[in-house]
VOPA-93516 format. One record per residue (C-alpha): x, y, z. Coordinates in steps of 0.05 Angstrom, whole numbers, padded with zeros to 5 digits, always signed. Layout:
BEGIN
XYZ ...
//
This chain:
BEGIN
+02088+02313+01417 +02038+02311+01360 +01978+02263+01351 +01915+02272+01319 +01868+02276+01369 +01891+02286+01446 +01833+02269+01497 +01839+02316+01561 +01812+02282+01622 +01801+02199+01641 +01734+02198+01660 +01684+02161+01620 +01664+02204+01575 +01746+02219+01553 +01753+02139+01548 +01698+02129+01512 +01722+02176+01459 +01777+02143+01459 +01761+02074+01458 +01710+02091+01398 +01758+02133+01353 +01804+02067+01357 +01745+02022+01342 +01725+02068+01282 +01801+02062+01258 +01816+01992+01263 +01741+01977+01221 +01777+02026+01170 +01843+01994+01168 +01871+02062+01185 +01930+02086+01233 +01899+02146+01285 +01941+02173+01346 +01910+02182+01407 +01929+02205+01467 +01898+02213+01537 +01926+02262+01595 +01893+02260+01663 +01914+02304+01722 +01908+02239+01770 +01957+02197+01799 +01927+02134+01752 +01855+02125+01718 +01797+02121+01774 +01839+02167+01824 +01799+02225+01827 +01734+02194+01799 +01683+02202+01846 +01605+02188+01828 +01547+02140+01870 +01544+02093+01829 +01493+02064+01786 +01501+02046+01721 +01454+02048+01667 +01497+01993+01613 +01461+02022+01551 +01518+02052+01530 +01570+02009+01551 +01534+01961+01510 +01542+01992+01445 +01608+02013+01461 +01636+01940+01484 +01580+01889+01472 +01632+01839+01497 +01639+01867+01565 +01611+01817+01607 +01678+01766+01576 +01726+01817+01579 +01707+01831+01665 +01673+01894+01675 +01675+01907+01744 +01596+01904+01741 +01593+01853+01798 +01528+01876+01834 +01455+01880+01803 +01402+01926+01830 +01356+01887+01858 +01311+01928+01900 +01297+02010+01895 +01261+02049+01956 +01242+02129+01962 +01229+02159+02033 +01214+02217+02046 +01241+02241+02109 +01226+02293+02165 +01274+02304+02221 +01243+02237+02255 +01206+02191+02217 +01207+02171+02147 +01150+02160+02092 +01165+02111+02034 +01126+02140+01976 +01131+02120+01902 +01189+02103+01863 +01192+02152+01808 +01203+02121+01741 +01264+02146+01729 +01290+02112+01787 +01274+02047+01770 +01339+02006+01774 +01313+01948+01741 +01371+01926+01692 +01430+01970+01726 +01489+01955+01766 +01516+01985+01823 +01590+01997+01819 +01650+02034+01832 +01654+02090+01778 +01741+02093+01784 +01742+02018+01780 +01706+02015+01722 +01748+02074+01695 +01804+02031+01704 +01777+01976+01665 +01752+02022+01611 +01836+02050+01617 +01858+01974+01608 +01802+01970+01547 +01835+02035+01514 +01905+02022+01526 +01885+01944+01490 +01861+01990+01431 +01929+02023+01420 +01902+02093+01462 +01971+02122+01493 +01938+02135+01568 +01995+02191+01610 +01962+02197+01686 +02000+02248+01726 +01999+02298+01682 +01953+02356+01688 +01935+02398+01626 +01939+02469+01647 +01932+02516+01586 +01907+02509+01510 +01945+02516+01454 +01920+02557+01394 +01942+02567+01321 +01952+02640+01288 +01885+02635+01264 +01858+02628+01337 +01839+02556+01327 +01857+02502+01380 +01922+02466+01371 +01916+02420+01436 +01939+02430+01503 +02001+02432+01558 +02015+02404+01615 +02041+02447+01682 +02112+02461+01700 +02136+02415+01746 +02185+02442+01811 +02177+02509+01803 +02177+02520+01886 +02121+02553+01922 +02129+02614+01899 +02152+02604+01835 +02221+02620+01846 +02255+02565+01825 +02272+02531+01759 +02229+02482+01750 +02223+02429+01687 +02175+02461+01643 +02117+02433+01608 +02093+02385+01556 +02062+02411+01501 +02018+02370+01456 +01997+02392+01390 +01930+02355+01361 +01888+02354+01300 +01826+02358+01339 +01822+02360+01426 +01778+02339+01463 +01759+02361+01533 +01733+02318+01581 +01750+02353+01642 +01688+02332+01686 +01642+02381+01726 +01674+02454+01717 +01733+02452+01677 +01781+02491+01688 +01809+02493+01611 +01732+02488+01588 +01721+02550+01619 +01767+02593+01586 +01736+02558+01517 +01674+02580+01541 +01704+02654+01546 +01741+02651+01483 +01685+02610+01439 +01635+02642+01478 +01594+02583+01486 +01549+02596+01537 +01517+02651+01483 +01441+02623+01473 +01442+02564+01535 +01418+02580+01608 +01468+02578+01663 +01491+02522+01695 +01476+02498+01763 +01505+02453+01799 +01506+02410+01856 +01556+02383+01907 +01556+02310+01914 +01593+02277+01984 +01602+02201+01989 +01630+02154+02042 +01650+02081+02025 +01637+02037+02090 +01640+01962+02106 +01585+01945+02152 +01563+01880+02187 +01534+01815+02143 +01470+01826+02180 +01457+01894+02156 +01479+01887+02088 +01428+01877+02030 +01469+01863+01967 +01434+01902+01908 +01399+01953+01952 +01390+02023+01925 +01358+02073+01974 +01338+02149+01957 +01316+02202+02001 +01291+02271+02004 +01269+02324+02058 +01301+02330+02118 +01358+02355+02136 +01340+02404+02073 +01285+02455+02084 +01238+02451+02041 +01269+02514+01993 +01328+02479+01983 +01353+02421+01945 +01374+02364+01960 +01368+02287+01973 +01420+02223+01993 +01434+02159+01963 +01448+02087+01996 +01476+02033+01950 +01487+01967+01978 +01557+01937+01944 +01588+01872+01950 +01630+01847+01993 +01588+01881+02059 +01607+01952+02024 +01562+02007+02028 +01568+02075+01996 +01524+02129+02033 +01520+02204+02001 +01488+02268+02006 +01476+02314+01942 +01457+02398+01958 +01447+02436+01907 +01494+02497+01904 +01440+02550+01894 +01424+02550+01967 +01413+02615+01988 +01438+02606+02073 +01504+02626+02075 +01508+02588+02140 +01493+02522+02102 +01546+02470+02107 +01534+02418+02056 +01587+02370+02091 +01551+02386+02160 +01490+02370+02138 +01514+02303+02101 +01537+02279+02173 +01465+02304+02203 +01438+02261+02151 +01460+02200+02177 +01434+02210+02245 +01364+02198+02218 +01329+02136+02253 +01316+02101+02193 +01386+02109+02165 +01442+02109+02219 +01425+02029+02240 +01460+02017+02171 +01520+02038+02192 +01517+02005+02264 +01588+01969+02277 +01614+01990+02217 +01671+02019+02196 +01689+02082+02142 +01735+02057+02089 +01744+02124+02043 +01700+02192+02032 +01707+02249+01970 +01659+02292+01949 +01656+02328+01876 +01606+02376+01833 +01559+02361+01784 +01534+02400+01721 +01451+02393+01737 +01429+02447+01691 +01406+02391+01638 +01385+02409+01565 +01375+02485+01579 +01450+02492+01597 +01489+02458+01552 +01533+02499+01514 +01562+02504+01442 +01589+02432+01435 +01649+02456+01384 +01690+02494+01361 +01746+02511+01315 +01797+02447+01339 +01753+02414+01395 +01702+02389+01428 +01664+02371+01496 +01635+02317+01525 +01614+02288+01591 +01601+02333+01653 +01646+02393+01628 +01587+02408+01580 +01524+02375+01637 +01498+02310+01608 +01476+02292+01674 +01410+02277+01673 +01384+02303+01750 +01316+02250+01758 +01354+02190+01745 +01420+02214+01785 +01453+02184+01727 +01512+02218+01688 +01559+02148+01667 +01518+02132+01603 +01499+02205+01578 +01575+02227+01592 +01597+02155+01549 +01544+02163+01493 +01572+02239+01484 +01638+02225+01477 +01623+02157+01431 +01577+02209+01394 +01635+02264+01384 +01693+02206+01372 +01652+02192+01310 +01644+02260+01289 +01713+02271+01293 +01731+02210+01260 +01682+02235+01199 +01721+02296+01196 +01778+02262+01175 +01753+02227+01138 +01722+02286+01092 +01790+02321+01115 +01855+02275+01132 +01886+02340+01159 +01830+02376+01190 +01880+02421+01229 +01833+02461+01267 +01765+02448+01236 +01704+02446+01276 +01667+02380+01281 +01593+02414+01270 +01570+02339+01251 +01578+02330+01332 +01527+02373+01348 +01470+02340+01295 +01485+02278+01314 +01469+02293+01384 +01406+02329+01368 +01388+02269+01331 +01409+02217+01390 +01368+02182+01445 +01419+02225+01489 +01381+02281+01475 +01306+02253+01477 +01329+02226+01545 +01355+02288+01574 +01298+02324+01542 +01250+02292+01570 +01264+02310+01639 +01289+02377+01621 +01235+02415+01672 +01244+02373+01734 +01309+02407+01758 +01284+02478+01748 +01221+02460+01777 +01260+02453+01846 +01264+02536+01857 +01195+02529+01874 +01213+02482+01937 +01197+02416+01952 +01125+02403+01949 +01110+02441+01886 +01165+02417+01857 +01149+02345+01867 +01076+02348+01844 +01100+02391+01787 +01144+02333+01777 +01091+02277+01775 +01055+02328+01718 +01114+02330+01677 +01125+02255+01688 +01059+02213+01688 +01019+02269+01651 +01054+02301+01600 +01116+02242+01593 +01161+02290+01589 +01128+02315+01533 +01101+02388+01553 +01096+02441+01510 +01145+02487+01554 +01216+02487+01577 +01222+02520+01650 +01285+02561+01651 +01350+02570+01701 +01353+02649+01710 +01417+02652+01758 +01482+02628+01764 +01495+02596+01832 +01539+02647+01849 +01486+02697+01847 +01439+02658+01897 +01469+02671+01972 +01431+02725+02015 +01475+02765+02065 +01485+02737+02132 +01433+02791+02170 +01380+02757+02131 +01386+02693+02153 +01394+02645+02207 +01455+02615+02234 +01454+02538+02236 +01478+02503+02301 +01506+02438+02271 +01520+02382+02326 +01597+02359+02349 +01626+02292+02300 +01619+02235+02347 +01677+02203+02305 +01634+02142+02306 +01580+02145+02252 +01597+02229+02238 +01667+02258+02234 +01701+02332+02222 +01730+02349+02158 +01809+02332+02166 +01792+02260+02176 +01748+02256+02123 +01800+02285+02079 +01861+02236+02112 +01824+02175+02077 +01813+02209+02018 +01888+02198+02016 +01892+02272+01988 +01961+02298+01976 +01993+02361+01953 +02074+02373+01948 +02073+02436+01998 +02130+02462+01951 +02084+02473+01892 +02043+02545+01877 +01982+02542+01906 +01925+02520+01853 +01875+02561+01891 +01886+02632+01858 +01841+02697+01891 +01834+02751+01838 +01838+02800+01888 +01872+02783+01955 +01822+02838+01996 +01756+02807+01977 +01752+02752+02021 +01748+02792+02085 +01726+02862+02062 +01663+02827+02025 +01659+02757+02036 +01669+02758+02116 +01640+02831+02123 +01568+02804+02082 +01566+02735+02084 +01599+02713+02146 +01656+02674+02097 +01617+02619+02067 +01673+02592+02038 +01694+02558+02106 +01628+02518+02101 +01611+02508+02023 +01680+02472+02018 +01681+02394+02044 +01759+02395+02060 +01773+02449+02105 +01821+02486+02055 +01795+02557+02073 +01798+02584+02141 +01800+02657+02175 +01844+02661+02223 +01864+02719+02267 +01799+02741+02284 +01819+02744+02363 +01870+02792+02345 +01823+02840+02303 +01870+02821+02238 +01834+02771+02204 +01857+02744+02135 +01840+02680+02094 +01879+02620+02107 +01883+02576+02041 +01910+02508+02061 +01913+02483+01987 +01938+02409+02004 +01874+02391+02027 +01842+02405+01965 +01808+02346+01937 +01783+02376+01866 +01708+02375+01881 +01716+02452+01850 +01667+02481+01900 +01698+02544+01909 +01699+02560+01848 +01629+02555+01830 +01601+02584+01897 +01644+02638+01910 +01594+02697+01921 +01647+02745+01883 +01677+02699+01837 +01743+02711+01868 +01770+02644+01875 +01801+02613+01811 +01818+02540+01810 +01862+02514+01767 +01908+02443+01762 +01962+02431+01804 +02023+02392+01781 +01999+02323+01759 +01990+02264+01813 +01965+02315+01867 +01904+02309+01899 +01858+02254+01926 +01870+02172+01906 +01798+02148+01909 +01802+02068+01921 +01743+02040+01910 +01701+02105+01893 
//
């Protein structure tokens, strides 16, 4: 199938390109294919983010949006900022760039889907349930778009299954989200990553409740740091009050901890123990839960925006910017900013069969994305320092310098690279889910309504089956049964003396954990067949 531009990925950024290279060709009077895969079972199924919205760019994108029923149905009305220790709480002062004033509260997949509905209105030809899983290149080594996975071919790949799409583009783009699994062989191939820092990253876990009318403050957005983090390591929570007596409750830990005994999803479910947050949830009941990464390397690590056929935008390349816990508009205004790019490139060149879009990258340079994300570009880094001289480092950068000093603090190591060995640290006693306001993994996962056919390869690949108990287990105790937020990798047989890594793949629910934390880079993630994995409602 050939078009000329195929989006990979229906997140907000990927529809925004979309919607805007439509936009640019109906004010042109011209005819422009474009298609959108995502690996999902619809639009919104594996979008997972808090979510506030800052509608900047959603209002130069569709100034109309308010008539045509964005799903923006709740206005922040009041921001707090404790800081907590393992009993009381200390409200200090909102920081500036967490001032809500102007931003809704939403749910990021519903508004994916109405951003879907907005592209599909456009002409955009949207295919969910189908999972790009390799790039296409011409002879010359330029991209020439993407295909999707066999479908069928049994567990161990032994039986014929229906083989692939492919889909042949002028110019693809990726919009994978947070640690693409195409992007990353780009970044191998293109070597973009030459000249940027390397990217950290965070793990973000969220739970949707409904709790009682008495408890719920429509509008309410509540941010915390400190406890249960120690002070060297990051991390902080969000509470968003929804409508409709919704809350959504999350925990974010930065995945350059260095206790290989940390359990981010453990200490998401200590979090709500705190006095001044589990009365919140009193009477209630848990609706849904996910949990995904996030690029929060800022400025210093994004990479080479194009290349010869392509581009990336949103979280595959780290728009997020970390201060605001914001990522919606920056991943939106980059892909608006590339869809125009592109669309200039045909317009200079109505084939432009593998040209690179270099007008992407000025543009952005020359954007308010990039005074915004510059701006707070030392804050993050700042955070390797721990908590306290991170923060007042943070009111410098802020109320002193606005953002404005004449330095740029660097990220030296990849996340990876961060763990110590078990002997050098201390095992963390986490308490028993009372399956009343804490819970264990598998039931988390059951209402992420995560699903895998069990007659598919596994898309959890190990480079080398012997690493995860000859180094991972022997040094690090096996992190990788903590670090992930699904219970996909166990070790069993230890009783026996034989122990071995159990992968249970069908619990996967794409957060891609694994394979940024994996102390050996062992673990490979790539896209199962299309449909699998979670179906976020409401997320």
């Amino acid at each position: 199938m050939e078009y000329d531009v195929v989006v990979v990925g229906g997140g907000p950024s990927g529809l925004s390109a979309a919607i805007r290279l439509k936009q640019l060709a109906a004010e042109k009077g011209q005819e422009l294919s474009v298609c959108l895969l995502e690996k999902g079972s619809e639009i919104g199924a594996h979008i997972l983010s808090g979510a506030v919205l800052e509608p900047r760019t959603l209002n130069e994108l569709i100034p109309d949006w308010k008539e045509k029923g964005a799903p923006l149905n709740t206005p922040a009305k009041q921001d707090s900022f404790l800081l907590l220790t393992e009993t009381e709480s200390i409200k200090l002062p909102t920081p500036p760039q967490m001032n809500n004033h102007g931003n809704y509260i939403i749910s990021l997949g519903n508004f994916c889907r109405w951003l879907g509905q907005q592209a599909e209105e456009l002409g955009v030809e949207i295919y969910p349930g189908f999972a790009a899983a390799e790039v296409l290149y011409h002879a010359d080594g330029s991209v020439k778009g993407v295909a999707t996975g066999n479908v069928g071919t049994g567990k161990n790949g032994d039986e014929e299954g229906e083989p692939g799409i492919e889909l042949w583009a002028k110019q693809t783009i990726f919009a994978e989200g947070c640690r693409g699994s195409l992007t990353k062989t780009l970044f191998e191939r293109f070597d973009l990553r030459e000249g940027s820092d390397p990217q950290t990253y965070g793990i973000g876990i969220k739970e949707l409740w409904e709790v009682k009318p008495e408890l719920h403050e429509e509008g309410k957005i509540t941010h915390t740091a400190g406890w249960p983090m120690d002070s060297n390591t990051y991390g902080g929570s969000f509470l968003y009050h929804l409508e409709n007596n919704q809350v959504v409750v999350g925990f974010v830990v930065g995945l350059d901890y260095e206790n290989p005994y940390l359990s981010p999803y453990e200490e998401f479910q200590r979090f709500k123990t705190h006095p001044a947050i589990k009365g919140v949830f009193e009477g209630g009941r848990r609706l849904s839960y996910g949990a995904r990464a996030i690029s929060e390397g800022g400025l210093q690590s994004i990479p080479k925006l194009t290349f010869a056929g392509g581009v990336l935008v949103g979280d595959t390349a780290g728009f997020l910017n970390v201060p605001k816990i914001k990522g919606t508009h920056t991943a939106m205004k980059s892909g608006m900013l590339a869809a125009e790019a592109v669309f200039a490139l045909f317009a200079a060149n109505p084939e432009a069969q593998g040209a690179e879009a270099v007008g992407y990258t000025a543009a952005f340079k020359q954007s308010w994305l990039h005074d915004e994300l510059h701006s707070v570009r030392n804050i993050r880094p700042a955070f390797r320092w721990g908590l306290w001289p991170a923060m007042i480092y943070s009111a410098i950068d802020t109320y002193l310098f606005r953002g404005k000093a004449p330095w740029t603090l660097r990220h030296k190591h990849a996340d990876h690279e961060c763990l110590k060995p078990k002997d050098e640290c201390t095992p963390i006693a986490y308490p028993k889910p009372d399956g009343v306001l804490t819970f264990d993994r598998l039931s988390s996962v059951f209402i992420s309504n995560t699903n895998h056919s069990e007659e598919q390869p596994p898309h959890l690949k190990l480079k080398d089956a012997s690493v995860p108990i000859r180094i991972n287990l022997e040094k690090y105790d096996a992190p990788e049964q903590r670090y992930c937020p699904a219970g996909v990798y166990e070790i069993v047989g230890r009783d026996e003396g034989e122990p071995r890594l159990q992968i249970n793949a069908q619990n996967c629910v794409h957060c891609k954990t694994c394979d940024i934390k994996d102390p050996t880079q062992n673990i490979n993630w790539v896209t199962p067949e299309g449909g699998g994995g979670p179906n976020y409602p409401n997320m």
